[in-house]
N, CA, C and O atoms as a GROMACS GRO file, in nm:
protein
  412
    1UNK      N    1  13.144   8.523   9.418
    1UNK     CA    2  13.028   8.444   9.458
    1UNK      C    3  12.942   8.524   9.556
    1UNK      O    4  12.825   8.561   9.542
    2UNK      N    5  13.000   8.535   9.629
    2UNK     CA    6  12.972   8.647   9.744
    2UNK      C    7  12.818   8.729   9.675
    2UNK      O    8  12.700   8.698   9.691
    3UNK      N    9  12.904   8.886   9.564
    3UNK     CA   10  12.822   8.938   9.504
    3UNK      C   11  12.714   8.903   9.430
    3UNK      O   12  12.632   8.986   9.390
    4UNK      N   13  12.706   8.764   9.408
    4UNK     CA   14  12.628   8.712   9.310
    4UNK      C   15  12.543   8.660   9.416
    4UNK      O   16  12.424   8.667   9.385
    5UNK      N   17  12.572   8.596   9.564
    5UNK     CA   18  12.433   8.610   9.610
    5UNK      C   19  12.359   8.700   9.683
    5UNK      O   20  12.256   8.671   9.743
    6UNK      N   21  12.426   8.849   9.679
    6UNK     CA   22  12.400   8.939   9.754
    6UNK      C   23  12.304   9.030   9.630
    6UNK      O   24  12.223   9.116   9.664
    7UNK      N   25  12.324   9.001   9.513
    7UNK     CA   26  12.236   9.023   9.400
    7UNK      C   27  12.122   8.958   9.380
    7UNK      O   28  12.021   9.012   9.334
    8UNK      N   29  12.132   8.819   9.417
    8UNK     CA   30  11.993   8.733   9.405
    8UNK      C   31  11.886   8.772   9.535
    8UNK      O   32  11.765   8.782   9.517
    9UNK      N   33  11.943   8.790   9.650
    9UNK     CA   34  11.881   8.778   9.740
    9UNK      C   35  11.854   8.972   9.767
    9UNK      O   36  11.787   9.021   9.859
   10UNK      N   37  11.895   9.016   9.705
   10UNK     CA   38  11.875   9.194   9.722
   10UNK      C   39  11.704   9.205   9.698
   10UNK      O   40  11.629   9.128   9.638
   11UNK      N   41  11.684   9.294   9.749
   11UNK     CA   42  11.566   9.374   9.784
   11UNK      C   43  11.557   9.454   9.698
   11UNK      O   44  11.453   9.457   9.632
   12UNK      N   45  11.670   9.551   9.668
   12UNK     CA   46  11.686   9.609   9.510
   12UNK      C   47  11.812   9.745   9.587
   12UNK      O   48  11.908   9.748   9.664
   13UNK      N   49  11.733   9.837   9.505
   13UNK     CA   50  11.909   9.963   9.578
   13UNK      C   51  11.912   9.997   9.696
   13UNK      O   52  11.795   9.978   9.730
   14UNK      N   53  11.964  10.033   9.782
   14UNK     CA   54  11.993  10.072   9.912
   14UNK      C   55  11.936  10.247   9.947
   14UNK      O   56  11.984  10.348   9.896
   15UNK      N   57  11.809  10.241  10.060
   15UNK     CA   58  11.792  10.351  10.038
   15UNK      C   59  11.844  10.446  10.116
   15UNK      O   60  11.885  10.431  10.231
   16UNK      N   61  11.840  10.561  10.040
   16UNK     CA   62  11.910  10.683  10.088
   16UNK      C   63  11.870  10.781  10.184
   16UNK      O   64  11.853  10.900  10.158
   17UNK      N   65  11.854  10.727  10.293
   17UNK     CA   66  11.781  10.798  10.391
   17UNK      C   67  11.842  10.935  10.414
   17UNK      O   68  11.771  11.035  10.428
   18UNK      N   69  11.976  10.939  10.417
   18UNK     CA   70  12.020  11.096  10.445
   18UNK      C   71  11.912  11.164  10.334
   18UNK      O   72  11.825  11.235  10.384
   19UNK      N   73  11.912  11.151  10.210
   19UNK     CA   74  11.822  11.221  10.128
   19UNK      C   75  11.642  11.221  10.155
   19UNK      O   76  11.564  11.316  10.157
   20UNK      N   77  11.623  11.116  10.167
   20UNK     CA   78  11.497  11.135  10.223
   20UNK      C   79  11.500  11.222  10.309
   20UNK      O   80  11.457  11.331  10.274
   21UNK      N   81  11.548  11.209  10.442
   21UNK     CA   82  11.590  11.296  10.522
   21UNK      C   83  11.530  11.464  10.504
   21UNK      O   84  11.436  11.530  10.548
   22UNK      N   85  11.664  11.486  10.399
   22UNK     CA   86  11.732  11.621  10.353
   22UNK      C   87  11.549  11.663  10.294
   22UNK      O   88  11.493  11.768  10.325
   23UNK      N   89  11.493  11.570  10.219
   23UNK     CA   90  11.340  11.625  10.163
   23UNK      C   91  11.253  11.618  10.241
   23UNK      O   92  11.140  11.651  10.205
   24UNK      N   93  11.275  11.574  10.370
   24UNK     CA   94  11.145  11.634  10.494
   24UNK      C   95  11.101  11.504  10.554
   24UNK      O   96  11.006  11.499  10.632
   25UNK      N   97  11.194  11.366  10.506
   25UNK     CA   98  11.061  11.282  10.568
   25UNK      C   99  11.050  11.242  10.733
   25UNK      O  100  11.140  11.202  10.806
   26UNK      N  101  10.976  11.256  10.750
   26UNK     CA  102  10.963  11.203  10.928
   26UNK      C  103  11.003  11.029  10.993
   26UNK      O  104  10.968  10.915  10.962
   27UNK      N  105  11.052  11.061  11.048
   27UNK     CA  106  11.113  10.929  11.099
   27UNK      C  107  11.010  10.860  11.212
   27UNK      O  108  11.056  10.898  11.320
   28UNK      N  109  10.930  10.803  11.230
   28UNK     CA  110  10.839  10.749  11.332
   28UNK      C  111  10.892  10.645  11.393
   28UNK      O  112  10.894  10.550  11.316
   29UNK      N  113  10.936  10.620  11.495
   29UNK     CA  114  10.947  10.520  11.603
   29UNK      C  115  10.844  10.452  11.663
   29UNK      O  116  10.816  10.488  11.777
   30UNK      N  117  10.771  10.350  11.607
   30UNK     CA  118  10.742  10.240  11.667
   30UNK      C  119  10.722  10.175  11.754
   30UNK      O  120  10.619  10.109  11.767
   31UNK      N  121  10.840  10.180  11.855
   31UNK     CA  122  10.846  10.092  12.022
   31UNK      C  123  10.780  10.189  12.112
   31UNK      O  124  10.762  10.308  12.084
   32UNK      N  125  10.750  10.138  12.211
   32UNK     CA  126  10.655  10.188  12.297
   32UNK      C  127  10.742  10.283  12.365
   32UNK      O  128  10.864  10.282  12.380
   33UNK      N  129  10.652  10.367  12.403
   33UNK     CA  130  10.702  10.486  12.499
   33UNK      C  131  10.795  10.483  12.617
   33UNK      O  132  10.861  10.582  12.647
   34UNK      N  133  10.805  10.344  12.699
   34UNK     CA  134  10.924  10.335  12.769
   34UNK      C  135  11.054  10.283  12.698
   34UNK      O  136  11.153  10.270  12.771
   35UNK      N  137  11.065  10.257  12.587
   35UNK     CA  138  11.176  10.177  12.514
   35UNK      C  139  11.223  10.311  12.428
   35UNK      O  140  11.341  10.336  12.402
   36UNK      N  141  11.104  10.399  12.384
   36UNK     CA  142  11.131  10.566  12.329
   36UNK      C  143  11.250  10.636  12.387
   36UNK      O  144  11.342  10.693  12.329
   37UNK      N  145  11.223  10.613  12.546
   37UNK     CA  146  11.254  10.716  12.621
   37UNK      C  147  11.401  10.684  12.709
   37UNK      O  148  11.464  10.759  12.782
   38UNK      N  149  11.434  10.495  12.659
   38UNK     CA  150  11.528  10.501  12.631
   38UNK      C  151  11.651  10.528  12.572
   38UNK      O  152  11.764  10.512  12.617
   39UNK      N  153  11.605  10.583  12.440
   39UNK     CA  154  11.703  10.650  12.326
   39UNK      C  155  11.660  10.639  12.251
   39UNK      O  156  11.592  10.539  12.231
   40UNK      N  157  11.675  10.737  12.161
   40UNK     CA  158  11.543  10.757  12.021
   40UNK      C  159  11.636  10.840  11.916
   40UNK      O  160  11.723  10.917  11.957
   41UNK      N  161  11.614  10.820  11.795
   41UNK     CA  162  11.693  10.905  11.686
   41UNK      C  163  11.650  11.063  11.707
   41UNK      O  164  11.530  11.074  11.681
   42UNK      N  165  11.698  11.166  11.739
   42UNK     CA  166  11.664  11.278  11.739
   42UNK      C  167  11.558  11.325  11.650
   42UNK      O  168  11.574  11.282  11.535
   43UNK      N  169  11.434  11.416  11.668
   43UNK     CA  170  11.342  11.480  11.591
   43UNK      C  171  11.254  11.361  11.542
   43UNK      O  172  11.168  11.380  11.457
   44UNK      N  173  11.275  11.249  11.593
   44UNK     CA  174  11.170  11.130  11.520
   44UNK      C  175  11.045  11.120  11.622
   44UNK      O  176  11.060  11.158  11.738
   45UNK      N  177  10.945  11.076  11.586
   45UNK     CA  178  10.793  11.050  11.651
   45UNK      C  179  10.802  10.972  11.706
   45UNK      O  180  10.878  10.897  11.644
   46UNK      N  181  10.758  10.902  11.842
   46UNK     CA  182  10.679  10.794  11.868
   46UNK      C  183  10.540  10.742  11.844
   46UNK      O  184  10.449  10.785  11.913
   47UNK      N  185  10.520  10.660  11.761
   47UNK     CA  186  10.409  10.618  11.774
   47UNK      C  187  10.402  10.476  11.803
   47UNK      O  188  10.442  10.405  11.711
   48UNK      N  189  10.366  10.423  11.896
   48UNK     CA  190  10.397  10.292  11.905
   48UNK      C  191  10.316  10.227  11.776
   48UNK      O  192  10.224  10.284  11.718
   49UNK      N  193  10.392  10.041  11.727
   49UNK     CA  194  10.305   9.985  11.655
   49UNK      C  195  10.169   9.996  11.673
   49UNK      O  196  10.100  10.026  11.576
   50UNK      N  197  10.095   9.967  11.832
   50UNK     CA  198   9.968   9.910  11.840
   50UNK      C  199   9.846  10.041  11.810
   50UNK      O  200   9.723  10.033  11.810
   51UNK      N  201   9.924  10.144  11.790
   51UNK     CA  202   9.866  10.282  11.816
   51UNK      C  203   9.904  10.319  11.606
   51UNK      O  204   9.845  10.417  11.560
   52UNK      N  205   9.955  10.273  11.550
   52UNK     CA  206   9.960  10.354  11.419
   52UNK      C  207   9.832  10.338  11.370
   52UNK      O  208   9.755  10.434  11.382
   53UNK      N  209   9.812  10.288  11.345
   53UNK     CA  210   9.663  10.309  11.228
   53UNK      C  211   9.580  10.375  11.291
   53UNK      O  212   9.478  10.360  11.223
   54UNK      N  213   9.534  10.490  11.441
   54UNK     CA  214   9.492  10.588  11.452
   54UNK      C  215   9.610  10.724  11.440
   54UNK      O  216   9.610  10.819  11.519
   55UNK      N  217   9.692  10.711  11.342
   55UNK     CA  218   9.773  10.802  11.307
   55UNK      C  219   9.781  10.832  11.155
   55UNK      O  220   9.847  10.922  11.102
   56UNK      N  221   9.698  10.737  11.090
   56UNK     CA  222   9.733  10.773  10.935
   56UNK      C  223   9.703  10.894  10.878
   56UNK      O  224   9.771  10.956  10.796
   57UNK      N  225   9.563  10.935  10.942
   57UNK     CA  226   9.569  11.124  10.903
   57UNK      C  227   9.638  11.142  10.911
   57UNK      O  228   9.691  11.165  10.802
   58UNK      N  229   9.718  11.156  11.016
   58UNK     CA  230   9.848  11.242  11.076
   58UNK      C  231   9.939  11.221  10.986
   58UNK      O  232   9.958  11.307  10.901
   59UNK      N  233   9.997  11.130  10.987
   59UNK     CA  234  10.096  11.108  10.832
   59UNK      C  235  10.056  11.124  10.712
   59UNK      O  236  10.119  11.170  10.617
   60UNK      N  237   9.925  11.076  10.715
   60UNK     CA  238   9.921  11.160  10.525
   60UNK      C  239   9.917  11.333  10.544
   60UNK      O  240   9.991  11.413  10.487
   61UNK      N  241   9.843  11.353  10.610
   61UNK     CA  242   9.860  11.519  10.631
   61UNK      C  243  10.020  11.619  10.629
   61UNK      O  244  10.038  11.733  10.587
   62UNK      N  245  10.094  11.542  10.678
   62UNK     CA  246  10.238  11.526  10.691
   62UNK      C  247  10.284  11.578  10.506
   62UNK      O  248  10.372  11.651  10.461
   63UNK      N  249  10.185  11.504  10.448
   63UNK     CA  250  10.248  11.482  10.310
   63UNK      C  251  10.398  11.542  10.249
   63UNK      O  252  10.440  11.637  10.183
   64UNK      N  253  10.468  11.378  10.343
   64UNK     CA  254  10.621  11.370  10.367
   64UNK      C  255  10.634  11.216  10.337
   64UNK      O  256  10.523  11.165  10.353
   65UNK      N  257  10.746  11.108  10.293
   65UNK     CA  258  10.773  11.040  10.302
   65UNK      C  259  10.778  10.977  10.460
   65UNK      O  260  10.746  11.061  10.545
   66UNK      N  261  10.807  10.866  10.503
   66UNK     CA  262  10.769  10.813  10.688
   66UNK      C  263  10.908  10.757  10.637
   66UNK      O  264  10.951  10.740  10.523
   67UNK      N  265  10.975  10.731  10.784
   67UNK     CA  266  11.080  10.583  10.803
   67UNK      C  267  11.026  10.555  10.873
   67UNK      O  268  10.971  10.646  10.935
   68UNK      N  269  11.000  10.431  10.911
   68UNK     CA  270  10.980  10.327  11.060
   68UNK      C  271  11.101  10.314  11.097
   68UNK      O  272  11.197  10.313  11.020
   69UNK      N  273  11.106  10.303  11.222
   69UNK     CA  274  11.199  10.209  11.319
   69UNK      C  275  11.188  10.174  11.442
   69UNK      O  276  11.136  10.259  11.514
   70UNK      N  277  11.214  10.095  11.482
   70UNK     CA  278  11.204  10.008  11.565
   70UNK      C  279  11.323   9.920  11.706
   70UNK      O  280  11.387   9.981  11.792
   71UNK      N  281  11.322   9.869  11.698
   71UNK     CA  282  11.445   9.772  11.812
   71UNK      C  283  11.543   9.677  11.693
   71UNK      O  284  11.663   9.671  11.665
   72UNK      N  285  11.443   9.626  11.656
   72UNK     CA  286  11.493   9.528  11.525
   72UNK      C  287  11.483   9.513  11.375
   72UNK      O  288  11.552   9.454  11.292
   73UNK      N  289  11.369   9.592  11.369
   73UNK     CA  290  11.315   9.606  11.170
   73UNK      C  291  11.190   9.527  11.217
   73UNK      O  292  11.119   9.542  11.118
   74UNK      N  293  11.125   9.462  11.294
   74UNK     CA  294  11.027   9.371  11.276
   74UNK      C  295  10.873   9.455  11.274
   74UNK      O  296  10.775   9.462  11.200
   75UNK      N  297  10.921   9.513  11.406
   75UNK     CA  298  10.754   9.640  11.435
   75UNK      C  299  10.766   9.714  11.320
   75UNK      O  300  10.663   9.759  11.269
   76UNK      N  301  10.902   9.742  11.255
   76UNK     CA  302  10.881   9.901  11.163
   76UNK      C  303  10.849   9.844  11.049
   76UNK      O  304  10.822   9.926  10.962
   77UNK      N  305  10.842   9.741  11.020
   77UNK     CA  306  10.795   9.660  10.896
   77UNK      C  307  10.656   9.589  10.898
   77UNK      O  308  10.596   9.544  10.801
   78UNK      N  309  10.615   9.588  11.040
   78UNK     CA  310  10.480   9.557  11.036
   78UNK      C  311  10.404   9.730  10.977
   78UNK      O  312  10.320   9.740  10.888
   79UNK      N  313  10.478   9.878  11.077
   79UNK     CA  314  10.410   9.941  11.060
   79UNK      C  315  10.420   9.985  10.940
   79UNK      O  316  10.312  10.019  10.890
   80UNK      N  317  10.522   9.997  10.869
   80UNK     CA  318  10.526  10.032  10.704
   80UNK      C  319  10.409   9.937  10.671
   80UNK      O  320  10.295   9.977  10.699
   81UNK      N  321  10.419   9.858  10.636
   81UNK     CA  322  10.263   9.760  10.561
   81UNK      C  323  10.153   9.868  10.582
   81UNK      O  324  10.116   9.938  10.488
   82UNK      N  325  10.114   9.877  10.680
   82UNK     CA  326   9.979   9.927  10.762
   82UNK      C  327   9.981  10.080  10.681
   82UNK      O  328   9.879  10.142  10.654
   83UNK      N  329  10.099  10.118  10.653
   83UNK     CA  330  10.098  10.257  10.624
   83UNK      C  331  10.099  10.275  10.447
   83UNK      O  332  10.037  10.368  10.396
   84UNK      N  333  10.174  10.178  10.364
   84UNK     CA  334  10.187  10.184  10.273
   84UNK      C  335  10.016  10.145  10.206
   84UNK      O  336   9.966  10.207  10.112
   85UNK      N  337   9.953  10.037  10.277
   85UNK     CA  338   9.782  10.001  10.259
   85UNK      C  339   9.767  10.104  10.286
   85UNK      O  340   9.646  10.087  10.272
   86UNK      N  341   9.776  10.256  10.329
   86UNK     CA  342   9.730  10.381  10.334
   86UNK      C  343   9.753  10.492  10.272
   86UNK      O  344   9.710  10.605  10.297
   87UNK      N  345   9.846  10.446  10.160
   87UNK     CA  346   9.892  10.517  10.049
   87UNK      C  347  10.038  10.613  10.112
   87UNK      O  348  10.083  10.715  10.061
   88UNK      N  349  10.068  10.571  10.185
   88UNK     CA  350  10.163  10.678  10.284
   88UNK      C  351  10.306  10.610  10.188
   88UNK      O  352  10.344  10.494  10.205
   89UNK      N  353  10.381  10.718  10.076
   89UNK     CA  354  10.506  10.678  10.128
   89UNK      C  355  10.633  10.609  10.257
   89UNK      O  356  10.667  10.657  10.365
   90UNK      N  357  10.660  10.527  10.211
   90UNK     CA  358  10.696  10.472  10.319
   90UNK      C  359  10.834  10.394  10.380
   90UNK      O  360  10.784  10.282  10.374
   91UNK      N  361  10.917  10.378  10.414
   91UNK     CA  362  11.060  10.310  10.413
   91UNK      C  363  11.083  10.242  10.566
   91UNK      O  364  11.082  10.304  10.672
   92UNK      N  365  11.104  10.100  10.547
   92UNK     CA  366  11.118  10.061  10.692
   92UNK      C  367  11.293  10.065  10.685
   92UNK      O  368  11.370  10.006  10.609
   93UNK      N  369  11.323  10.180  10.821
   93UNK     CA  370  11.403  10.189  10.861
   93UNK      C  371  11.525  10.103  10.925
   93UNK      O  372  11.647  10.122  10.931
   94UNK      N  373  11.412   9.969  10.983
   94UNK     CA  374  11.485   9.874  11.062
   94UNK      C  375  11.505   9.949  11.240
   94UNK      O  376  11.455  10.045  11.298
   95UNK      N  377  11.591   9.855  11.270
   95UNK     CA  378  11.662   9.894  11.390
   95UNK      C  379  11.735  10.098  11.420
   95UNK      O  380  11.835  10.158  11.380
   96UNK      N  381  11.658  10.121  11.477
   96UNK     CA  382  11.684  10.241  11.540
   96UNK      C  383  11.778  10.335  11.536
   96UNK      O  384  11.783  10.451  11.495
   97UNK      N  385  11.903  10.210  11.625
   97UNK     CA  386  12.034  10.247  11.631
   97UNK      C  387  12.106  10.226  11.525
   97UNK      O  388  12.190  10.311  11.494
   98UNK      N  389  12.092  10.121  11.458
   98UNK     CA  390  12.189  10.118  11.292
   98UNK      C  391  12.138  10.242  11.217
   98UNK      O  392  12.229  10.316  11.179
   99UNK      N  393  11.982  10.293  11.179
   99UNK     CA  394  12.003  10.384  11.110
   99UNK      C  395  12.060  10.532  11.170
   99UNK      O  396  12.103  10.614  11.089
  100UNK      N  397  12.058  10.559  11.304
  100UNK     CA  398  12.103  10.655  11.372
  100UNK      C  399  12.234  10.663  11.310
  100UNK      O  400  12.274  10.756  11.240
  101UNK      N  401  12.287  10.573  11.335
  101UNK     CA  402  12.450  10.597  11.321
  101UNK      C  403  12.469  10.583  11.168
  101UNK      O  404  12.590  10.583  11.147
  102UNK      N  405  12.402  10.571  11.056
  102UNK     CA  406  12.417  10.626  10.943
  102UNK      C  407  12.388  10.707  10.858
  102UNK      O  408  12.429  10.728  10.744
  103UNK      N  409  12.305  10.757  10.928
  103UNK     CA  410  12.226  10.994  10.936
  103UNK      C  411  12.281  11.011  11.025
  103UNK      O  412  12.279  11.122  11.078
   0.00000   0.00000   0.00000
């Protein structure tokens, strides 16, 4: 039963961030610069939410896949939207520390 509602309610396959990864994509962080500088996934950007959309050059120029992340998935899923309306490959990462500890 379990599987059967973890099938209905799926999003679809689970993505493979080590591989994204491994093909260059940049990881952008989201939370603001004092919450950054609390602990941050190594080699990832800050850009806070309120500040992305004067960054979309910057990421399409990049021409790399993005992760968002965030504290919780909420900012990195606002900023994926904002980015994907910009043609930017894009993957919300979620929470920070969960994907840290699975790259």
């Amino acid at each position: 039963m379990l599987d059967f509602l973890k099938n209905v309610f799926s999003s679809g396959p689970a993505t493979d961030y080590k591989a994204l990864l491994e093909a260059g994509a940049v990881i952008v962080d989201v939370r603001s610069a004092g919450e950054f500088k609390q602990g941050h996934i190594k080699g990832s950007v800050n850009i806070p939410l309120d500040q992305i959309g004067t960054k979309i050059a910057f990421l399409q120029g990049k021409n790399v896949p993005v992760i968002t992340v965030c504290r919780s998935g909420n900012r990195s899923g606002a900023a994926a939207g904002v980015l994907k309306n910009n043609g930017i490959e894009v993957y919300n990462g979620g929470a920070w520390d969960t994907l840290n500890a699975q790259i």
